[in-house]
Phi, psi and omega in degrees: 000143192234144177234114179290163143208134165233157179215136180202168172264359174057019158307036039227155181307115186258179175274324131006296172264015162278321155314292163318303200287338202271017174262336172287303199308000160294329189260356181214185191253335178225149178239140138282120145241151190249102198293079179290133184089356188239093173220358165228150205191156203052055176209161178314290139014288178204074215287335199273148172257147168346291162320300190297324169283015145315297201287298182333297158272013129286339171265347207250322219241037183272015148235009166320172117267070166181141211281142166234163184226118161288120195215102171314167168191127179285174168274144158243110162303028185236057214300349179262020154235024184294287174352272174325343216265317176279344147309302172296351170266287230257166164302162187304156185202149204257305176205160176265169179235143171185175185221323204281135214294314178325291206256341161288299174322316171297316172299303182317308185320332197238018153083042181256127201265113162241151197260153154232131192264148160334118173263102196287103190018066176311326182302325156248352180249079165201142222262349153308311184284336215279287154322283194319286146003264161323305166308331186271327173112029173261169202285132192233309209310318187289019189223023190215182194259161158326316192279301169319312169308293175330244211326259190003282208292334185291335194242005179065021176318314182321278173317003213252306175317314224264318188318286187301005187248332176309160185237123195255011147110341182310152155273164211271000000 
């Protein structure tokens, strides 16, 4: 049996990243995913709290073919125990999935086999324009799967962006 792991922060789990699960799920039999950040919340940045990008991706992704495990992860500012830091939460995993230069190095580093998944029209699927989208108040709903729009729509996230993107007018 082979075990996976991907991590995003899911800010908000988009079809980009379903895209990603549903191609790992050609290669292992079970995915670790990993909620990255989540000890952060309410900011433009990173507006969804840890539950709610739970919720997100266990409704989002309850038709893989492929057994997953959601595992929330705080940030640790120590990028040379990130790996350990992340072992100790999640299940044992076989290989990571990942694109990012950072988080390829840390793995390779701690003797972590990593994979690169196919990056699926980035250009629409990314979760800064994604948000950005939600602010201006443009079709956002049509980049993320259904389950996701619902839990959005369930916690008032729209309104949640535009509040914490206000300006309350003081100098800085």
């Amino acid at each position: 049996m082979t075990r996976g792991f991907f991590i995003g922060r899911f800010q908000p789990f988009h079809d980009g990243h379903r895209a990603v699960v549903e191609h790992v799920a050609d290669d292992v039999d079970e995915l670790v995913l990993g909620i990255g950040s989540a000890d952060v919340s309410h900011t433009v940045h990173d507006p969804f709290t840890a539950g709610e990008r739970v919720l997100m991706v266990t409704k989002a992704v309850a038709d893989a073919d492929v057994q997953t495990y959601v595992v929330p992860i705080e940030d640790i500012d120590r990028n040379s125990l990130w790996v350990s830091h992340l072992e100790s939460m999640v299940p044992a995993f076989d290989v990571a999935y990942s694109n990012n230069p950072l988080v390829i190095r840390l793995f390779r580093e701690a003797g972590v086999e990593v994979r690169h998944p196919p990056m699926v029209e980035r250009h629409r699927f990314e979760g800064t324009g994604i948000r950005e989208q939600m602010l201006d108040g443009d079709e956002w709903a049509d980049h993320v799967p259904d389950a996701v729009a619902e839990v959005i729509d369930e916690v008032d996230g729209i309104e949640r962006i535009r509040t914490v993107a206000e300006d309350d007018g003081s100098e800085p």
